[in-house]
N, C-alpha and C positions, 0 to 999 in steps of 0.2 A: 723499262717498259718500252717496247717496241711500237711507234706510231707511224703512219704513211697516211700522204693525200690518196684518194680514189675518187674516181667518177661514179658517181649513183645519180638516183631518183628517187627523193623521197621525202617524207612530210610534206613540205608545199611546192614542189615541184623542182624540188633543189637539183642543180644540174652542175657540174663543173664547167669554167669556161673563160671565167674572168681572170684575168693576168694585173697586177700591178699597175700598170699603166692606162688600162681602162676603166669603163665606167660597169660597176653590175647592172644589169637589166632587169626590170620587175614590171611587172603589171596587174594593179589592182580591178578585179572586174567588179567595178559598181553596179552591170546589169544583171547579175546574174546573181542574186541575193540568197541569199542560205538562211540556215535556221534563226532563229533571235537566242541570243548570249542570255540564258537563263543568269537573273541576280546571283540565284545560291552556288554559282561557281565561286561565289567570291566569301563562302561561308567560312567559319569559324568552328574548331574544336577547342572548350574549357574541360577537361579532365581533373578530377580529382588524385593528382597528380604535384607532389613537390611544392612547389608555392606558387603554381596558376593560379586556383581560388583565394585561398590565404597566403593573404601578403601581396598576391597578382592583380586578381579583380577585387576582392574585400578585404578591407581591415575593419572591420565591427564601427558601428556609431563612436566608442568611446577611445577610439583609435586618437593621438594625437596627428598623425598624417591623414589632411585636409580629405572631408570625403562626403559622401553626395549618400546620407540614407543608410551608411557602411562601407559603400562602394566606392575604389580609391578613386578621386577626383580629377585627380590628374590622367590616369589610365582610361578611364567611364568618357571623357572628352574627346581622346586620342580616337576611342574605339568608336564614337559618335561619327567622328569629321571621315572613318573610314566608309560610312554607310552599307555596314554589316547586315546582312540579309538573311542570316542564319547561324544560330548559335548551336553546336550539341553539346548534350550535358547529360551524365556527369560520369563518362566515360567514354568507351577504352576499356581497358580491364578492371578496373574499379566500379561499372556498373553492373557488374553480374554477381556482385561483393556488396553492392547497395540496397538498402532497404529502408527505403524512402518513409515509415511514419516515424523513424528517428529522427530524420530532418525536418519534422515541423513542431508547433507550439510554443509552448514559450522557451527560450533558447537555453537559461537556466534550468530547466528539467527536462533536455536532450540527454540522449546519451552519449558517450565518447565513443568512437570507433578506432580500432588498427587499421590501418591501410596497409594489408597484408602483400600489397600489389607491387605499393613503389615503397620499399625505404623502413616498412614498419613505423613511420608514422600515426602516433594517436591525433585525431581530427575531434573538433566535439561540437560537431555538427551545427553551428551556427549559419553556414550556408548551405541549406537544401532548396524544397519544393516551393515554396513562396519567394526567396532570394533569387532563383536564378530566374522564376518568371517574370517576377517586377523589375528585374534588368534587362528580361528582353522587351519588354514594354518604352520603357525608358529609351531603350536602344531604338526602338522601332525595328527590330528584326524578328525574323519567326523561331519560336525557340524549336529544338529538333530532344525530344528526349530518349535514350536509351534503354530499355527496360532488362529486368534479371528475368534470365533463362536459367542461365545458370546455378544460381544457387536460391533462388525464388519459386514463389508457388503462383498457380495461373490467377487465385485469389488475389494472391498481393497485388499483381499486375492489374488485374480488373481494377480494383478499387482506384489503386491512381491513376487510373484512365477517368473513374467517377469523381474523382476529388478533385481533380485539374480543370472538366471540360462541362460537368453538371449543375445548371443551374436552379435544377428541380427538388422537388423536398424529400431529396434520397440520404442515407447514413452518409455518404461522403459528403456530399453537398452541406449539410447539416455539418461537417465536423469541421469542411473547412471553413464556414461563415462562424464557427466559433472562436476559429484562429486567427481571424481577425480581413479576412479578404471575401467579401458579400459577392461579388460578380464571378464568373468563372473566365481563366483563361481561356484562350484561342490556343489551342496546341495543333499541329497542321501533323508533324513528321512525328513519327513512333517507330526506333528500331525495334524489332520483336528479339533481343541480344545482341550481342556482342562477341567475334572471331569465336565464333563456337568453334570454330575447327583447333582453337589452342586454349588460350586464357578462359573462355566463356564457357567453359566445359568437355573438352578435348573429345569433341562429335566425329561421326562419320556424316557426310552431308542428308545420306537417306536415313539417320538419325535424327538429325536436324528437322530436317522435313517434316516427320510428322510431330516433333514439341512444336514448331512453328505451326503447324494446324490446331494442335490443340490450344496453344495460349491465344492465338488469332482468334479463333472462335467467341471465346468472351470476352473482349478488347469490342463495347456498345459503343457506335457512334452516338453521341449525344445532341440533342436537338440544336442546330447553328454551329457542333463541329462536329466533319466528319474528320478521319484520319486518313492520312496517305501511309501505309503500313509499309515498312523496310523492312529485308529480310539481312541477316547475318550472308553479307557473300564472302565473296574468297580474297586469299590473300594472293596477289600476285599473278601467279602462274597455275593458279590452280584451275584450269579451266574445267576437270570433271568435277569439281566444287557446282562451278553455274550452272553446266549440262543438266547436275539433278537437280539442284533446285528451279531453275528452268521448267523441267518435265514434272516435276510433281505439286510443287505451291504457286506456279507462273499464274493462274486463276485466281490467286489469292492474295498475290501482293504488289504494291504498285512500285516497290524502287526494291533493285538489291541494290548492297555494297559492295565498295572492292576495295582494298588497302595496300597499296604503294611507297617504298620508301627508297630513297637515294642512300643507304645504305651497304654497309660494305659484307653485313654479314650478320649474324647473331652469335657468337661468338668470337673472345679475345677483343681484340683495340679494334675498333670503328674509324681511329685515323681523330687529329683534333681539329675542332671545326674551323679556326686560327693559323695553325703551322703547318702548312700541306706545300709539298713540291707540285711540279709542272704534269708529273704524268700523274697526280694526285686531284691535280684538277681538272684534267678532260675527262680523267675517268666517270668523276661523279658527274659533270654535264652528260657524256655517253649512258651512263645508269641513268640520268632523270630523261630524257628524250626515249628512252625505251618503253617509256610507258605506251607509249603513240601506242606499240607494236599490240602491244597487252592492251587497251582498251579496245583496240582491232579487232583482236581473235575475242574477247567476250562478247562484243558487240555483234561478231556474225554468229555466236553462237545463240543471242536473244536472240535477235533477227530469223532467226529458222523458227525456234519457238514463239516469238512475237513480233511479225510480218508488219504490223500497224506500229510497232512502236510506241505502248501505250505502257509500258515499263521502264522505269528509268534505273540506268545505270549510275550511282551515287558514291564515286572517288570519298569519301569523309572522314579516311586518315589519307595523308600524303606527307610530304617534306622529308627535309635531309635529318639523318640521325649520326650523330656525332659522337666522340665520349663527353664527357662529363668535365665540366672546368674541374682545372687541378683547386679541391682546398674547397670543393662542395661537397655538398653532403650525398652519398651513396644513392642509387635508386630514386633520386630527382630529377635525373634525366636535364640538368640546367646544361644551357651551352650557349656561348658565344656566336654571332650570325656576321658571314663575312658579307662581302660584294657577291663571293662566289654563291653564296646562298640567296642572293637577290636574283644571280643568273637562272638558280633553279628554279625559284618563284613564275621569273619572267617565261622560262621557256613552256613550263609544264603549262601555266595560263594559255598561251598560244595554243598547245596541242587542245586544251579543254576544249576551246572556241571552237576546233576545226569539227569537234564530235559532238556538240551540243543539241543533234537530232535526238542522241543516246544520253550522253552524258547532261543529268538534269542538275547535279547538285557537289560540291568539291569541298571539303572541310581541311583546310591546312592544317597540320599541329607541330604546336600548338598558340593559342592567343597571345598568353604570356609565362614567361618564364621557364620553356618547355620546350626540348626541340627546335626546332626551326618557325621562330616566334614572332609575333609581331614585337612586342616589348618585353624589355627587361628591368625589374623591379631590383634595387637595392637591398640583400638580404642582412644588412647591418641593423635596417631602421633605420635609416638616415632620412627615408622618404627621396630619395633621388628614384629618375626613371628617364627611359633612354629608347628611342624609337630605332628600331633595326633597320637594315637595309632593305630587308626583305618587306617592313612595313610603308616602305616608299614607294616598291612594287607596288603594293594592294592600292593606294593614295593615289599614284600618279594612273591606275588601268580603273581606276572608277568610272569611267564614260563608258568602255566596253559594257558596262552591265543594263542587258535589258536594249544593249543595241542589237542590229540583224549583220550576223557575220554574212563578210565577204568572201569570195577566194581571191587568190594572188598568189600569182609564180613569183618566183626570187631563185636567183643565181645563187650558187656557194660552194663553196672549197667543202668536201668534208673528210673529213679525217677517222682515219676506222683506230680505234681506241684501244689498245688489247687488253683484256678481262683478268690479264694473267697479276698484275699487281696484286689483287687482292685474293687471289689464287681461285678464282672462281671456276665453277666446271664451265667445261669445252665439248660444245657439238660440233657434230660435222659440218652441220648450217654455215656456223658464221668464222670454222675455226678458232674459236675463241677474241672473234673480234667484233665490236659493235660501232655502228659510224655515230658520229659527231658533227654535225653540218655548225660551221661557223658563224652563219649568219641564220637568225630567224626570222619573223614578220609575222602581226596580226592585223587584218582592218575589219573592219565594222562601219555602216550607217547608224549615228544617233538618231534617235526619236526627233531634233530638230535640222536634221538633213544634213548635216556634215557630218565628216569618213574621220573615225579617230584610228591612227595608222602606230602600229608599235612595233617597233626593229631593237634588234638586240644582236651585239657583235661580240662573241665570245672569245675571239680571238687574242692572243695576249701581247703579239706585238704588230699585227697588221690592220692600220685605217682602213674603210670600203667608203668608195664615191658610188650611190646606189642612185640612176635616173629608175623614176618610180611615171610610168602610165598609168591614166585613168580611163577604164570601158565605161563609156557612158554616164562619165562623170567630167562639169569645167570644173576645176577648181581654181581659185581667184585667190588665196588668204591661207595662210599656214605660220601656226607658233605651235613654241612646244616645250619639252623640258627635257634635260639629260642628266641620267646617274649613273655614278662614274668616280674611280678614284685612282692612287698612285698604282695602288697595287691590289691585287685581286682580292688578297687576306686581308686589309684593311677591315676594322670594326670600328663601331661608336660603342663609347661606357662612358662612365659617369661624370668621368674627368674631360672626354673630347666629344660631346653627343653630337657632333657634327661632319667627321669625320669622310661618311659616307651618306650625304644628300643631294633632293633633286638642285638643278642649276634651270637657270633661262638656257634656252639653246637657240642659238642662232643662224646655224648651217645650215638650213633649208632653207631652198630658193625655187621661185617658179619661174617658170618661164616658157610662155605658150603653152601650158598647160602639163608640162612634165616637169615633175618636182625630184628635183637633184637634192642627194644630203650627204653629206659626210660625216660618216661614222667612225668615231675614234673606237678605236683599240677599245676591248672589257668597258663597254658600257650598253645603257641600256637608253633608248630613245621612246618615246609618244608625244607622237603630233595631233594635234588638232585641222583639220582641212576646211575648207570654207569654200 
């Protein structure tokens, strides 16, 4: 794989410049304040998928692994101390396969289902529409639920809008105060489907467009909740995906979607998320920083049709997609999360902050057990469980949420990546090359007046000494934390859960008001400013 330094401009104003022996140059402008870091960037995808729900989030009341109501104990905690803001459920491609009065009553006279999606697993519905709401209760996050277009009728849909959000003496309301929950949920987000463009019914978008009008149409808001209605957007690159639903339902619904993956492909090896070489790993950094580009071109394409910005743009799949640990079970989609997948976490978070005029709401996947995961569950039954790297990310950028992003230049080497490893097509654009800036950075003002500052050095064997200015900011007081280990592939499992964790970091220093740090090699830094 062919790699070179180049000079550009891009994402935060990355510029080539600094040599070895200097210091990089940054400047955060505290006056000049930008949008506020909407919470739901920091949201959550539970799929009915391999052993997210069972075995990930619940193990039944009579589980002997210690649990809170069903819900594993030890995971329900982890997910707690992240101050998760948004859960979606119960798909992905499994929710256009769901049909939601099987998941309620008494759990004993549920029925079984196939999960024709992932694996052909039988499921026998112990966790549906009352399990996943009294967890997002418990959580304090807003649940987001996904409804069947797919293979569902605009009925069915109605009614669990009336069963989840009606407190009034209607057949739903009525059925579910018989199931044993008197009050009605707050349900806020409602996808109207799921990738209609593939798994959710293999649409063309002005397809789309008008099932989305017609199931919209009897989707009642209910007296104390309305709905904020998501539309099925595109995947990727599909940008005449958004053009028409743009132009035809943009009156209609207040978030589409869009679905991104660090992914090498849909077809053959994915590469393992553990044993990857050197041009293995800038690649998938150059794949995850490309999103920038792609939230860009959707974003001016609402922007034409939505001038005011009163549509959000809502990332609620993202993350790397690997193969399959050797010796899991097929179509589980289970994998291993290195550092390198903490780097993806850390960068794509930066890009979100920078769009968060557009981008309202970001669903990593998956929570657990799943892709590029927060946690990983024991599938022995041993009840062991193991916090990823990537779940240290989410842990340690919890102040960004809900603070008012800043801008800030930053210096950086970047390195133009070539696409040809995983044999991907080649435009004339970029000649089949995408840049890699080594160094990134987020800040933000909290709600109680200090700049939470996040830098991330991808690099695999060069420290940065970065003096950081402040516009219109003294600051007096900075700690922080840094994660970081020997080697990029590094993971935690059950035998070393420590492996890859935050540390105290001490390399930042002020001095008259410009704050110097030194940034080792593959790690990821957030400070706190004062």
């Amino acid at each position: 794989m062919k790699r070179l330094f180049l000079s550009a401009t891009i994402a935060l104003a990355f510029a080539i410049g600094a040599t070895a022996a200097e210091n990089v140059k940054a400047t955060v402008h505290a006056d000049q304040a930008g949008a506020k870091i909407n919470r739901e960037i920091y949201g959550q995808f539970s799929e009915h998928l391999g052993s997210c729900i069972y075995g990930g989030l619940w193990v039944g009341e009579d589980s002997k692994i210690p649990n809170i109501q069903g819900y594993r104990k030890d995971v329900f905690e982890a997910l707690k101390a992240l101050k998760i803001p948004v859960m979606r459920w119960p798909g992905g491609c499994f929710a256009d396969d769901y049909h939601w009065m099987d998941g309620i009553g008494p759990k004993k006279d549920r029925p079984s289902l196939r999960n024709n999606n992932w694996g052909g697993t039988i499921e026998d519905n112990s966790f549906g529409t009352h399990e996943f709401l009294n967890l997002c209760e418990m959580l304090g996050c807003e649940p987001y639920i996904s409804g069947n277009v797919g293979s569902g009728t605009v009925k069915e849909m109605a009614q669990w809008v009336e069963y989840m959000t009606s407190d009034g003496d209607t057949p739903m309301a009525r059925l579910r105060r018989a199931n044993g929950r008197d009050k009605a949920w707050k349900v806020k987000y409602f996808g109207i489907g799921n990738e209609a463009w593939g798994c959710g019914g293999n649409m063309t978008p002005e397809y789309y467009s008008n099932e989305f009008r017609k199931f919209n149409t009897y989707l009642r808001d209910q007296p104390g909740n309305k709905l904020y209605r998501i539309a099925s957007g595109a995947s990727d690159y599909d940008y005449d995906w958004t053009t028409v639903l743009m132009k035809n339902i943009g009156r209609q619904m207040q978030g589409i979607s869009l679905h991104y993956y660090t992914c090498s492909g849909w077809e053959g090896s994915k590469g393992s998320a553990t044993k990857f070489n050197t041009d293995q790993y800038y690649w998938a950094l150059g794949k995850c920083t490309e999103i920038e580009e792609v939230i860009q071109k959707h974003k001016a394409i609402m922007d034409k049709e939505d001038p005011k910005g009163k549509i959000g743009l809502l990332v609620d799949e993202w993350g790397t997609w690997w193969d399959e640990e050797p010796g899991t079970i097929a179509g589980h989609l289970y994998q291993q999360n290195a550092l390198r997948d903490a780097f993806v976490a850390a960068l794509s978070l930066n890009i979100f902050h920078k769009y968060t005029d557009r981008v309202k709401m970001a669903n990593i996947a998956q929570v657990v057990n799943v892709l590029q995961s927060m946690i990983l569950t024991d599938q022995k039954g041993t009840g062991h469980m193991v916090l990823t790297p990537t779940y240290h990310v989410f842990e340690m950028y919890t102040p960004f949420q809900e603070a008012t992003w800043l801008p800030l230049d930053l210096e950086s080497e970047v390195m133009a990546v070539s696409k040809a490893y995983f044999k991907e097509k080649a435009d004339a654009k970029d000649a089949g090359y995408r840049p890699c800036p080594m160094l990134s950075a987020s800040a933000a003002k909290t709600q109680d007046g200090s700049i939470v500052l996040a830098i991330t050095n991808v690099s695999l064997d060069k420290d940065q000494t970065i003096d950081f200015n402040f516009a219109g900011y003294n600051a007096k007081q900075v700690s922080g934390r840094i994660l970081t280990s020997n080697n990029v592939a590094d993971c935690n499992d059950f035998n070393n859960p420590n492996v890859v964790a935050p540390k105290a970091f001490n390399d930042a220093k002020l001095n008259k008001g410009v704050l110097t740090v030194k940034v080792p090699a593959k790690s990821i830094i957030v400070l706190n400013i004062k």
